[in-house]
PDB file of N, CA, C and O in Angstrom:
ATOM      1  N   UNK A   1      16.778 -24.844 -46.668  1.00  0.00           N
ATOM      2  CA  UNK A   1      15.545 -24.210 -46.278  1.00  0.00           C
ATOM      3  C   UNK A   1      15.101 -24.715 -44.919  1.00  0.00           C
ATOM      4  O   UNK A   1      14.550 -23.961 -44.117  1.00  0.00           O
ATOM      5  N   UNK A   2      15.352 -26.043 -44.653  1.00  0.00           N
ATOM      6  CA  UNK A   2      15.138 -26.500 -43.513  1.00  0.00           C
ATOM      7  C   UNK A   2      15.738 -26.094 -42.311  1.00  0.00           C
ATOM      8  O   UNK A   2      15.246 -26.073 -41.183  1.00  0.00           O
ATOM      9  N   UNK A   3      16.788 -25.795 -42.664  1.00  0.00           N
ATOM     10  CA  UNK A   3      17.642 -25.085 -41.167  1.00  0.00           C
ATOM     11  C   UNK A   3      17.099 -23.483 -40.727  1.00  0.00           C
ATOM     12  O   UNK A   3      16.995 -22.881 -39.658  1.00  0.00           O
ATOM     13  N   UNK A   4      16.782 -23.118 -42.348  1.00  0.00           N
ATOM     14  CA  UNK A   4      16.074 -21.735 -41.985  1.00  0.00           C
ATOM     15  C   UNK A   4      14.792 -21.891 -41.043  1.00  0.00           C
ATOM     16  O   UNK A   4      14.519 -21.210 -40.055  1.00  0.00           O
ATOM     17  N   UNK A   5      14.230 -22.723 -41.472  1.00  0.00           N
ATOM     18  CA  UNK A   5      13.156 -22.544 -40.330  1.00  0.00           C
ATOM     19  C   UNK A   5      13.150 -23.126 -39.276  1.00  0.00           C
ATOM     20  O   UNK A   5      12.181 -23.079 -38.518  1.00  0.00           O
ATOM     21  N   UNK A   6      14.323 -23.843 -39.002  1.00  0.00           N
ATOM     22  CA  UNK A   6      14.809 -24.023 -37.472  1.00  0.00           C
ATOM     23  C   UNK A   6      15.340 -22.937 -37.056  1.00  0.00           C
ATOM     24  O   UNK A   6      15.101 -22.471 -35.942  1.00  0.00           O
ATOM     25  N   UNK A   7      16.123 -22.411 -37.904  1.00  0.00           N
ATOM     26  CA  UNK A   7      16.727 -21.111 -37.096  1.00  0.00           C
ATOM     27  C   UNK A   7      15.488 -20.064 -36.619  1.00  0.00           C
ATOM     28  O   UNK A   7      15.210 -19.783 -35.453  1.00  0.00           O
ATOM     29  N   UNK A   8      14.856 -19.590 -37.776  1.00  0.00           N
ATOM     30  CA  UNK A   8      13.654 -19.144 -37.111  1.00  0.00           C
ATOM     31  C   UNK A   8      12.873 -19.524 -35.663  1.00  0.00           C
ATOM     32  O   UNK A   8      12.707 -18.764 -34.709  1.00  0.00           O
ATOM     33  N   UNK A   9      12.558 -20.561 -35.755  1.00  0.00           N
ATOM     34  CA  UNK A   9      11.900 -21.227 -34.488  1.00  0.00           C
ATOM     35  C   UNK A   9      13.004 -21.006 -33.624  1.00  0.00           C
ATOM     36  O   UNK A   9      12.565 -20.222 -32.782  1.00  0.00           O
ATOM     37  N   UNK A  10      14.299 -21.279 -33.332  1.00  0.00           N
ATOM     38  CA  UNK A  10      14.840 -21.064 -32.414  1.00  0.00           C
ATOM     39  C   UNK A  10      14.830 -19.598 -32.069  1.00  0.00           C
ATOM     40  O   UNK A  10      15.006 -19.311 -30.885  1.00  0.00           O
ATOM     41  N   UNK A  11      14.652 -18.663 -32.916  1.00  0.00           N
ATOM     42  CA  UNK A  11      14.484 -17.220 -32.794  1.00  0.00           C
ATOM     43  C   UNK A  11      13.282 -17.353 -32.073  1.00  0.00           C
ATOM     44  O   UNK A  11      13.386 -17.004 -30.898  1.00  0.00           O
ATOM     45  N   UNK A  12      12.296 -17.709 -32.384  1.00  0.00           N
ATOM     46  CA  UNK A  12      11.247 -17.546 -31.853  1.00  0.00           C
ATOM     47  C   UNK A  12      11.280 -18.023 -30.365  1.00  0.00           C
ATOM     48  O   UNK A  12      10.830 -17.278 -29.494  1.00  0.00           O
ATOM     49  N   UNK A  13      11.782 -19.203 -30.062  1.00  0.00           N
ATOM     50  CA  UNK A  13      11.907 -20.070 -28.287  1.00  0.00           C
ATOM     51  C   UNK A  13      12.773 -18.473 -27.829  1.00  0.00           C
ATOM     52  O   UNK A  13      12.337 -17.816 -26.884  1.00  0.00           O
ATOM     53  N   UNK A  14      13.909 -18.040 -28.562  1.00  0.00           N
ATOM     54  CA  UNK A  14      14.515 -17.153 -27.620  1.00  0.00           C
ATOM     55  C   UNK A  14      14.229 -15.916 -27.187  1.00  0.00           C
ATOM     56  O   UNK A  14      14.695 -15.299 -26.228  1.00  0.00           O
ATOM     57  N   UNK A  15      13.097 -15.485 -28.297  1.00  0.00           N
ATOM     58  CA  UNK A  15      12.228 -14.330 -28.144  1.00  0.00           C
ATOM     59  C   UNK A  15      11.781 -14.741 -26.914  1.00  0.00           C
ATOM     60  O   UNK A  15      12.444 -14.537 -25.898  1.00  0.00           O
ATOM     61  N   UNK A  16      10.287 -15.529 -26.903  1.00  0.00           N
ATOM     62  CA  UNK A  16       9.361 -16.007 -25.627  1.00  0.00           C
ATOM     63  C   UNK A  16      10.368 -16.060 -24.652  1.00  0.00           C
ATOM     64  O   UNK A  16      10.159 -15.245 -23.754  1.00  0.00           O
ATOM     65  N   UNK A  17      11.606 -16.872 -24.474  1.00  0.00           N
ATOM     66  CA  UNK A  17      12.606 -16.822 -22.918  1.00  0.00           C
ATOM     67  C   UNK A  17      12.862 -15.404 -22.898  1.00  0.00           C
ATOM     68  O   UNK A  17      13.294 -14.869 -21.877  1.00  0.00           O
ATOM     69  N   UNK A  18      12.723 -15.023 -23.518  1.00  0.00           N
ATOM     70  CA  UNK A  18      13.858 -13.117 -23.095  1.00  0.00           C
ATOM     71  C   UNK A  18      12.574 -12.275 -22.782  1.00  0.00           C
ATOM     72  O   UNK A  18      12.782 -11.225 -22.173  1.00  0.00           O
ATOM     73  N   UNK A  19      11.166 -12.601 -23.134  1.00  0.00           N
ATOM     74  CA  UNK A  19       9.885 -12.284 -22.872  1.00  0.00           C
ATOM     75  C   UNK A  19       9.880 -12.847 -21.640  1.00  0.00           C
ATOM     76  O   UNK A  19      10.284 -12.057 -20.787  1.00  0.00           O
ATOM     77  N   UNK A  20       9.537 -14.051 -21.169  1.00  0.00           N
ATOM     78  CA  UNK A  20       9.660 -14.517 -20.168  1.00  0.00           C
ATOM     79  C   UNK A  20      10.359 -13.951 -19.086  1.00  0.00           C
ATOM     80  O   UNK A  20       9.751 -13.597 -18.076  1.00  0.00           O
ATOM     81  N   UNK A  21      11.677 -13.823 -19.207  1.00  0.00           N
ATOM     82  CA  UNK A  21      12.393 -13.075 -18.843  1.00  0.00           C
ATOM     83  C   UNK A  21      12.252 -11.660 -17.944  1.00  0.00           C
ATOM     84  O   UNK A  21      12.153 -11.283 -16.777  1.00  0.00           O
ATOM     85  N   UNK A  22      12.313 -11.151 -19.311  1.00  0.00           N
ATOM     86  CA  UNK A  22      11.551  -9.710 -18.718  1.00  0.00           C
ATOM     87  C   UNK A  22      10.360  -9.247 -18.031  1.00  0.00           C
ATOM     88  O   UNK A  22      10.100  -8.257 -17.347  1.00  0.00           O
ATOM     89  N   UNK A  23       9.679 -10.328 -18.447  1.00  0.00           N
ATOM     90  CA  UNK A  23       8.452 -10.320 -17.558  1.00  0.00           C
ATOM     91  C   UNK A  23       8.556 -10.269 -16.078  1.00  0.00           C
ATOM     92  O   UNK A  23       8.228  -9.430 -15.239  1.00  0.00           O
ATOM     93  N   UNK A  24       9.299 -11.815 -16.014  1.00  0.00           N
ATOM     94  CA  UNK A  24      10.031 -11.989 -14.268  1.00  0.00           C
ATOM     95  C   UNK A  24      10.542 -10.629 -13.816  1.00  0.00           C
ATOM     96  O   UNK A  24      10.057  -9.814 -13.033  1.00  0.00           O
ATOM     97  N   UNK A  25      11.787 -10.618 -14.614  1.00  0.00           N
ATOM     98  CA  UNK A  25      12.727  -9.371 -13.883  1.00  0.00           C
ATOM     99  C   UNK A  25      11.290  -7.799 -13.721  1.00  0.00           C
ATOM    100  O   UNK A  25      11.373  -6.853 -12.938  1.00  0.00           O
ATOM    101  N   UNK A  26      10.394  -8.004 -14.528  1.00  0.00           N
ATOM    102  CA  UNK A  26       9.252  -6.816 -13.722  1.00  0.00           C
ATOM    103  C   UNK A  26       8.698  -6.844 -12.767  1.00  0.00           C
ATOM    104  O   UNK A  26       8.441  -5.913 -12.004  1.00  0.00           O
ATOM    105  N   UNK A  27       8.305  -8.518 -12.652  1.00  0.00           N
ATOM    106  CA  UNK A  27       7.424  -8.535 -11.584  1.00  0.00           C
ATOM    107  C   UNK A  27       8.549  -8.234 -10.424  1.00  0.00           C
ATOM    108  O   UNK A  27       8.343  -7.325  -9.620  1.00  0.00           O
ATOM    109  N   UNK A  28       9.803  -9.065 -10.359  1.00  0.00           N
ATOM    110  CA  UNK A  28      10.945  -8.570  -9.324  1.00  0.00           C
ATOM    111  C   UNK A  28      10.801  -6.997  -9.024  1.00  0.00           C
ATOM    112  O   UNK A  28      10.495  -6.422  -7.980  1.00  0.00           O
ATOM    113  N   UNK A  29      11.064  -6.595 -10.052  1.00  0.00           N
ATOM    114  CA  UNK A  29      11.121  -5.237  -9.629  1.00  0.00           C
ATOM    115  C   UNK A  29      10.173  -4.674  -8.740  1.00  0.00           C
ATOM    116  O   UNK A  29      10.368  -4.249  -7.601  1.00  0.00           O
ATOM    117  N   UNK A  30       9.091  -4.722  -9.417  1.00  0.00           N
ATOM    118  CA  UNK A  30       7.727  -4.443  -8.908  1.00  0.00           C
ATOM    119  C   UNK A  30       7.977  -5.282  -7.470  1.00  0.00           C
ATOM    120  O   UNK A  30       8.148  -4.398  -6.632  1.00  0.00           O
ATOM    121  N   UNK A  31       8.055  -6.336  -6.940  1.00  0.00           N
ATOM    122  CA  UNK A  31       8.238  -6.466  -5.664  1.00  0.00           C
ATOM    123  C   UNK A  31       9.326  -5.347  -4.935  1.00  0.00           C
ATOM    124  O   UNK A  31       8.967  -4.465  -4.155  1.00  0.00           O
ATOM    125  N   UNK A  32      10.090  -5.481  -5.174  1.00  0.00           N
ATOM    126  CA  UNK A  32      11.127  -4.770  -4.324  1.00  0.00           C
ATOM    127  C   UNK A  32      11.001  -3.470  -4.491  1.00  0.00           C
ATOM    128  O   UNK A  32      11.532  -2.637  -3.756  1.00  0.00           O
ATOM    129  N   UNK A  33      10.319  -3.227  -5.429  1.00  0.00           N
ATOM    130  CA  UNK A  33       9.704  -1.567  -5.023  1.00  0.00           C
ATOM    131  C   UNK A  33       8.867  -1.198  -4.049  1.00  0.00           C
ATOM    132  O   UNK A  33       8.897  -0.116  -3.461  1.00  0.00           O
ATOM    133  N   UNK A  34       7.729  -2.537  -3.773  1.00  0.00           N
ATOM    134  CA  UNK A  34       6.773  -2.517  -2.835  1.00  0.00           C
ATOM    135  C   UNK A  34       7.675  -2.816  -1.366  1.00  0.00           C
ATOM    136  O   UNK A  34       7.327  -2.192  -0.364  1.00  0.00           O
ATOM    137  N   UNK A  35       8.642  -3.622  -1.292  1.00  0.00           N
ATOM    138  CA  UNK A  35       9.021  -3.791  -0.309  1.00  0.00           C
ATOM    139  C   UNK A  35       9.578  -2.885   0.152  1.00  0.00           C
ATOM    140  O   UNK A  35       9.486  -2.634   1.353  1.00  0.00           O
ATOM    141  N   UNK A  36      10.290  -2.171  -0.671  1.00  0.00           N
ATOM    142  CA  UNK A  36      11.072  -1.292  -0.574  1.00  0.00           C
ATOM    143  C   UNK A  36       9.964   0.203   0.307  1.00  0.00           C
ATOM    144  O   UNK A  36      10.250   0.904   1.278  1.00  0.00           O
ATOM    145  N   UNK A  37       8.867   0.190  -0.468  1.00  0.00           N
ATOM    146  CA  UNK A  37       7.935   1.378   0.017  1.00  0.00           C
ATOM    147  C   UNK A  37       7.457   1.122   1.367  1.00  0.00           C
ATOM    148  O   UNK A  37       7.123   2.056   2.097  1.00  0.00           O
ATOM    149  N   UNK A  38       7.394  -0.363   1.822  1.00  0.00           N
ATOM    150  CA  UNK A  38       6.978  -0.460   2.752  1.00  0.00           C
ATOM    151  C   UNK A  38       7.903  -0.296   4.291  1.00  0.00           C
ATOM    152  O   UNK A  38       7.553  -0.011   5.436  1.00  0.00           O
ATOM    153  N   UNK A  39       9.164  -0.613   3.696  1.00  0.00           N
ATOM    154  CA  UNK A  39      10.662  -0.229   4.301  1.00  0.00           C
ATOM    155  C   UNK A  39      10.739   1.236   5.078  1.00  0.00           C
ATOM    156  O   UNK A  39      11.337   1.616   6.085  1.00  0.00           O
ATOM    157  N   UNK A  40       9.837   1.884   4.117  1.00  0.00           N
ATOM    158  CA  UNK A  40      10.366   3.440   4.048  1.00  0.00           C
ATOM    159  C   UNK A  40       9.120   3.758   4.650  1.00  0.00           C
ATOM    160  O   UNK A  40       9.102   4.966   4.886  1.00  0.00           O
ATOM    161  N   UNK A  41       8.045   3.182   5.009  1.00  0.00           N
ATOM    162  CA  UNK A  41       6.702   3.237   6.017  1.00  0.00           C
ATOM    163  C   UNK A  41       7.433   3.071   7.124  1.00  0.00           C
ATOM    164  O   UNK A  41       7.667   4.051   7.831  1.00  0.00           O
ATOM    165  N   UNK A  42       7.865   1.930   7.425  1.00  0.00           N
ATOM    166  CA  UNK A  42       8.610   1.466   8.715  1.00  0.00           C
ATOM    167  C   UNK A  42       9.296   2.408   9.000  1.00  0.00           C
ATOM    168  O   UNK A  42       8.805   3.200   9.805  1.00  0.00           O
ATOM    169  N   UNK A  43      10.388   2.632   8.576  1.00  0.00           N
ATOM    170  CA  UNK A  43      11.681   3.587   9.042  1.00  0.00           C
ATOM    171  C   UNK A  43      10.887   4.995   9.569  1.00  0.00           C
ATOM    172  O   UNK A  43      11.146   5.528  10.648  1.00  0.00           O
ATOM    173  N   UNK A  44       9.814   5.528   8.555  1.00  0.00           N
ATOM    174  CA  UNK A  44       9.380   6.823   9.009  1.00  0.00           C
ATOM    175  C   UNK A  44       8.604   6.547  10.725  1.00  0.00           C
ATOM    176  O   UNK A  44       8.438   7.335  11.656  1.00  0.00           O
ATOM    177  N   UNK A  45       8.311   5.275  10.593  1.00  0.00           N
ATOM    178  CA  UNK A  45       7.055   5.059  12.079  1.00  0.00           C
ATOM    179  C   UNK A  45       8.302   5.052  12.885  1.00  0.00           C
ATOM    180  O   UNK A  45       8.375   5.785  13.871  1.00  0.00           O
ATOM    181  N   UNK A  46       9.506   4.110  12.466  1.00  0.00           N
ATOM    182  CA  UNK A  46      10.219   4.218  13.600  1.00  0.00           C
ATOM    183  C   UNK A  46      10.840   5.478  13.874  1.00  0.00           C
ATOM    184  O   UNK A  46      10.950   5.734  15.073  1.00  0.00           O
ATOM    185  N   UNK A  47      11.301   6.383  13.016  1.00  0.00           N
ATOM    186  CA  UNK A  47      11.816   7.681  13.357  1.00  0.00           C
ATOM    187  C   UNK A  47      10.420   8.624  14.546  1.00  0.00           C
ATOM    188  O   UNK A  47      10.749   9.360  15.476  1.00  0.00           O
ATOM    189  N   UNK A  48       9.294   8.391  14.249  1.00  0.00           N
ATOM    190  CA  UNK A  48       8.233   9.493  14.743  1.00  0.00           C
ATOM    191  C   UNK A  48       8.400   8.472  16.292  1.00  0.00           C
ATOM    192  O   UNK A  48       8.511   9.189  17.287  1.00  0.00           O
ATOM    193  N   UNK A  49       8.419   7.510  16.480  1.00  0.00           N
ATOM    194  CA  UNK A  49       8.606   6.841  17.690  1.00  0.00           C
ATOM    195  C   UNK A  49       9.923   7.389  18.253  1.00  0.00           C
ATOM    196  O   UNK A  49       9.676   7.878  19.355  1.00  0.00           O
ATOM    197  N   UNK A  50      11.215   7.507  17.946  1.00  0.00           N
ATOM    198  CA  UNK A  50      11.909   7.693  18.154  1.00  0.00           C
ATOM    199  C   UNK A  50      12.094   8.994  18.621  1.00  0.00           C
ATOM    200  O   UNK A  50      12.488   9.254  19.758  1.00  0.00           O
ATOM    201  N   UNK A  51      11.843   9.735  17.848  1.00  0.00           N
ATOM    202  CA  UNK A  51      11.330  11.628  17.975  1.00  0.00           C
ATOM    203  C   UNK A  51      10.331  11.590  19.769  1.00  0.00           C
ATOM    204  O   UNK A  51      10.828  12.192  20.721  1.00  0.00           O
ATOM    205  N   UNK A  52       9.195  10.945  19.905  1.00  0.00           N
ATOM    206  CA  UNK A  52       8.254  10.788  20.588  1.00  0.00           C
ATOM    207  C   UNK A  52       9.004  10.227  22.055  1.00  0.00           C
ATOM    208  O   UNK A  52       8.806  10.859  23.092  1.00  0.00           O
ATOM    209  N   UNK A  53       9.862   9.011  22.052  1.00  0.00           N
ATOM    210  CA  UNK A  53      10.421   8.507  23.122  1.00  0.00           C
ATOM    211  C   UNK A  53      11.757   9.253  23.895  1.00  0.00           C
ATOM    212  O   UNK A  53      12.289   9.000  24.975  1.00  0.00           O
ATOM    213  N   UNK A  54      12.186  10.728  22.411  1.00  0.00           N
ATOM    214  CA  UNK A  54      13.264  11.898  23.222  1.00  0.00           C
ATOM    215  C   UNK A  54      12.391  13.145  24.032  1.00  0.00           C
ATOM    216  O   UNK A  54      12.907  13.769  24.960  1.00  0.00           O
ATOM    217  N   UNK A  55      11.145  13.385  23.596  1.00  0.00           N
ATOM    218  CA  UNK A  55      10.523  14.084  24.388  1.00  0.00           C
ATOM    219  C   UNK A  55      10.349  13.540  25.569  1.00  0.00           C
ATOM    220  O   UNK A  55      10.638  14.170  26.587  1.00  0.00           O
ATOM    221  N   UNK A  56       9.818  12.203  25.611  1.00  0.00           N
ATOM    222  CA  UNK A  56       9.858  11.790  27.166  1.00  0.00           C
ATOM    223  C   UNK A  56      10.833  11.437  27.781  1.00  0.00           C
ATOM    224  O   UNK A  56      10.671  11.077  28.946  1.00  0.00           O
ATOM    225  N   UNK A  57      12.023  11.428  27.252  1.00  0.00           N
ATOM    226  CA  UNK A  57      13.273  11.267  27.977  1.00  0.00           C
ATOM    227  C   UNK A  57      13.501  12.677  28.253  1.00  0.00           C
ATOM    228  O   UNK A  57      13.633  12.885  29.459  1.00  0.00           O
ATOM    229  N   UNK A  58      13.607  13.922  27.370  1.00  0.00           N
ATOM    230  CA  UNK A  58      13.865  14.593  28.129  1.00  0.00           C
ATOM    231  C   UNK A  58      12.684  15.716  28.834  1.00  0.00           C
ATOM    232  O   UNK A  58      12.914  16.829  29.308  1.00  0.00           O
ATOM    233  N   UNK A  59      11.749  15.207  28.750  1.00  0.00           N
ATOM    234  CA  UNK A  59      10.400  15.623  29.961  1.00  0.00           C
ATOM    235  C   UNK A  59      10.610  14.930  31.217  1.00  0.00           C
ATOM    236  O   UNK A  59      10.341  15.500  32.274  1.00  0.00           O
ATOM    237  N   UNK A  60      11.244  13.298  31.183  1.00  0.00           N
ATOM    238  CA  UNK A  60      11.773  13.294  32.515  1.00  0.00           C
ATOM    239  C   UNK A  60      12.909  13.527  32.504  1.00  0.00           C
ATOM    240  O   UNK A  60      13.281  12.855  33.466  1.00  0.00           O
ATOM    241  N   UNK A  61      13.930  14.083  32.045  1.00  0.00           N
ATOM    242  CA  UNK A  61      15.260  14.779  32.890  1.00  0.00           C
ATOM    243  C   UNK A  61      14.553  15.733  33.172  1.00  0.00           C
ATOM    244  O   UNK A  61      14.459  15.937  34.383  1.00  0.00           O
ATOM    245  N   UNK A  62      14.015  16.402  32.525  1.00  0.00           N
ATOM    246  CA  UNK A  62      13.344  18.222  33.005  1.00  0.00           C
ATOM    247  C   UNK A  62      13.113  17.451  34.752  1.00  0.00           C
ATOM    248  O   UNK A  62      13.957  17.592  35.638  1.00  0.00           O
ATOM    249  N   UNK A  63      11.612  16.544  34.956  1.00  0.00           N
ATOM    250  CA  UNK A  63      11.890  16.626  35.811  1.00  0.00           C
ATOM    251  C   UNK A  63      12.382  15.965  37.097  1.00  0.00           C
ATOM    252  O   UNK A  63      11.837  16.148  38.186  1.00  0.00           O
ATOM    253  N   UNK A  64      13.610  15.066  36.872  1.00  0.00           N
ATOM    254  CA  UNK A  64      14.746  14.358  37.515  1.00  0.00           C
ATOM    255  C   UNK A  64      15.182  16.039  38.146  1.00  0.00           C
ATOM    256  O   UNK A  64      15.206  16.433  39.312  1.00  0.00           O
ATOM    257  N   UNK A  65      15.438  16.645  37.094  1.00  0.00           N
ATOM    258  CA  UNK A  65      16.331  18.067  38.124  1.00  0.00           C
ATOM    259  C   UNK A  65      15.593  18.888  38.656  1.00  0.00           C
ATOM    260  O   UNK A  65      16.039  19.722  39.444  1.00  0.00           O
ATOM    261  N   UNK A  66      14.140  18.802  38.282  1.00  0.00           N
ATOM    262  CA  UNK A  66      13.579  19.722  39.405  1.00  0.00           C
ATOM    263  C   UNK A  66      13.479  19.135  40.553  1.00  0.00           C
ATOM    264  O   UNK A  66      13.653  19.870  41.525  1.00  0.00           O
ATOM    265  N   UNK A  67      13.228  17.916  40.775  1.00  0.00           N
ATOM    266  CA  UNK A  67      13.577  17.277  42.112  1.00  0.00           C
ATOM    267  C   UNK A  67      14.604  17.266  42.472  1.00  0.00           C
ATOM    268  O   UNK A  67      14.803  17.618  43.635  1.00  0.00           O
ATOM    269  N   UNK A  68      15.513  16.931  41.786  1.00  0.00           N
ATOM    270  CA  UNK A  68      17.132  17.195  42.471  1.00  0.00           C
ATOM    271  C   UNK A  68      17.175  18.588  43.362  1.00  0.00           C
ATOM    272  O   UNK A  68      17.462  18.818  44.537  1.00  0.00           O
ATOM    273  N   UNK A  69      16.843  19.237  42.481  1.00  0.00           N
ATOM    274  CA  UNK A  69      16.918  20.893  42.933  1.00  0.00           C
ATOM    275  C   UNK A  69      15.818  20.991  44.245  1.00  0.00           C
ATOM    276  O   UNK A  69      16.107  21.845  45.083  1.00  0.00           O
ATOM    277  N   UNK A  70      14.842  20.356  44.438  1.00  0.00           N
ATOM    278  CA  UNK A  70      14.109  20.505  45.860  1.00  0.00           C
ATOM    279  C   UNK A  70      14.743  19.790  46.952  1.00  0.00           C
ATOM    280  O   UNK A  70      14.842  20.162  48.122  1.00  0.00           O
ATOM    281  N   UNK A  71      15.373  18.165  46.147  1.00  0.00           N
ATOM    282  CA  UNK A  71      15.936  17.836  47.283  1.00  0.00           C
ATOM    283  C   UNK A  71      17.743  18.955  47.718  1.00  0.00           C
ATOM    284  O   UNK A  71      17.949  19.240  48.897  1.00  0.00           O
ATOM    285  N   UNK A  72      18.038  19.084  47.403  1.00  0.00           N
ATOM    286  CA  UNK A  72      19.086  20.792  47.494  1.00  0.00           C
ATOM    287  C   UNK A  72      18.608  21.879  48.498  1.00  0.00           C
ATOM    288  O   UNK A  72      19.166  22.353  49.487  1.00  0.00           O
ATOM    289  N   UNK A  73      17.417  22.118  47.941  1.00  0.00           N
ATOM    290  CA  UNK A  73      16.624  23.018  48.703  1.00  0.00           C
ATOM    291  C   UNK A  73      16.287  22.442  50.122  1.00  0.00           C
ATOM    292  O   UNK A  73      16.512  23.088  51.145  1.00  0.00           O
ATOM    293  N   UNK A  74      15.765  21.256  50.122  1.00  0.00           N
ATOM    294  CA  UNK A  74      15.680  20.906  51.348  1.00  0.00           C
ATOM    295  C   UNK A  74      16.597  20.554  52.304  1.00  0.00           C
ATOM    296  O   UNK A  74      16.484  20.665  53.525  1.00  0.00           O
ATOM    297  N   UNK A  75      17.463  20.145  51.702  1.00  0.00           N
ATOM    298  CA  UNK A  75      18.769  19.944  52.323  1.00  0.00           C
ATOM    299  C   UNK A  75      19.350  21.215  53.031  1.00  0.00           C
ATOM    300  O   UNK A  75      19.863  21.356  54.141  1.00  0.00           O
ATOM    301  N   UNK A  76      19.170  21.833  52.310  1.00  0.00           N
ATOM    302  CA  UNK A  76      19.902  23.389  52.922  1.00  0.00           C
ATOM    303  C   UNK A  76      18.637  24.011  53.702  1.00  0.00           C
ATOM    304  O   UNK A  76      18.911  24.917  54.490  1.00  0.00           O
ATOM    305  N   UNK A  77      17.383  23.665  53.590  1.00  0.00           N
ATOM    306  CA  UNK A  77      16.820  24.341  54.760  1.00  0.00           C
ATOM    307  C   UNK A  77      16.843  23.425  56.292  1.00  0.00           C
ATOM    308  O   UNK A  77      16.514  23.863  57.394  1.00  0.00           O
ATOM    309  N   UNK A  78      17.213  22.386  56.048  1.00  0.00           N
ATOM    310  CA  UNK A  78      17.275  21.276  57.147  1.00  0.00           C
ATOM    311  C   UNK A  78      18.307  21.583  57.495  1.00  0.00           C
ATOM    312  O   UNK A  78      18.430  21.387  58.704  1.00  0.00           O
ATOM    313  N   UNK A  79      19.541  22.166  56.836  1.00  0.00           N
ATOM    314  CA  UNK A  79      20.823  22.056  57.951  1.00  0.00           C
ATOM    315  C   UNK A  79      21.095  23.156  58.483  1.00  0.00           C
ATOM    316  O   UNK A  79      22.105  23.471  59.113  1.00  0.00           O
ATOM    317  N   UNK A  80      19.571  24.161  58.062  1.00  0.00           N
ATOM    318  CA  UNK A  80      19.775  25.652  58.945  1.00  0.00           C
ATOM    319  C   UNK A  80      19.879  25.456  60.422  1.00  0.00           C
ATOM    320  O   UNK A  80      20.026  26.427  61.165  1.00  0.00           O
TER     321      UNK A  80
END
């Protein structure tokens, strides 16, 4: 009878650790979900930055070649 209720009690310590347990592995989760959401904040800011810094790259090529094209123009009216 005595071992029975050691065995019990040890049922019981291994319940609370696997409780324990699971508890942790939630709160884990629960972090790395948050991190994870916050990951996916970042990435979107950096994509709209990214989007934002090709318009002005190519607002100045637009106008890199319209100057090119005046200096052309001028060139050819100077060597009339």
């Amino acid at each position: 009878m005595g071992s029975g209720s050691s065995s019990g009690f040890c049922h019981s310590s291994s319940k609370q650790e696997s409780d324990v347990d699971s508890f942790e592995m939630d709160l884990r989760v629960r972090e790395l979900e948050e991190r994870s959401s916050h990951l996916e904040s970042l990435l979107r800011e950096a994509e709209g930055q990214v989007e934002q810094m090709k318009k002005e790259v190519d607002a100045r090529d637009k106008k890199i070649d319209s100057l090119i094209r005046e200096v052309h123009k001028l060139k050819l009216s100077n060597s009339d």
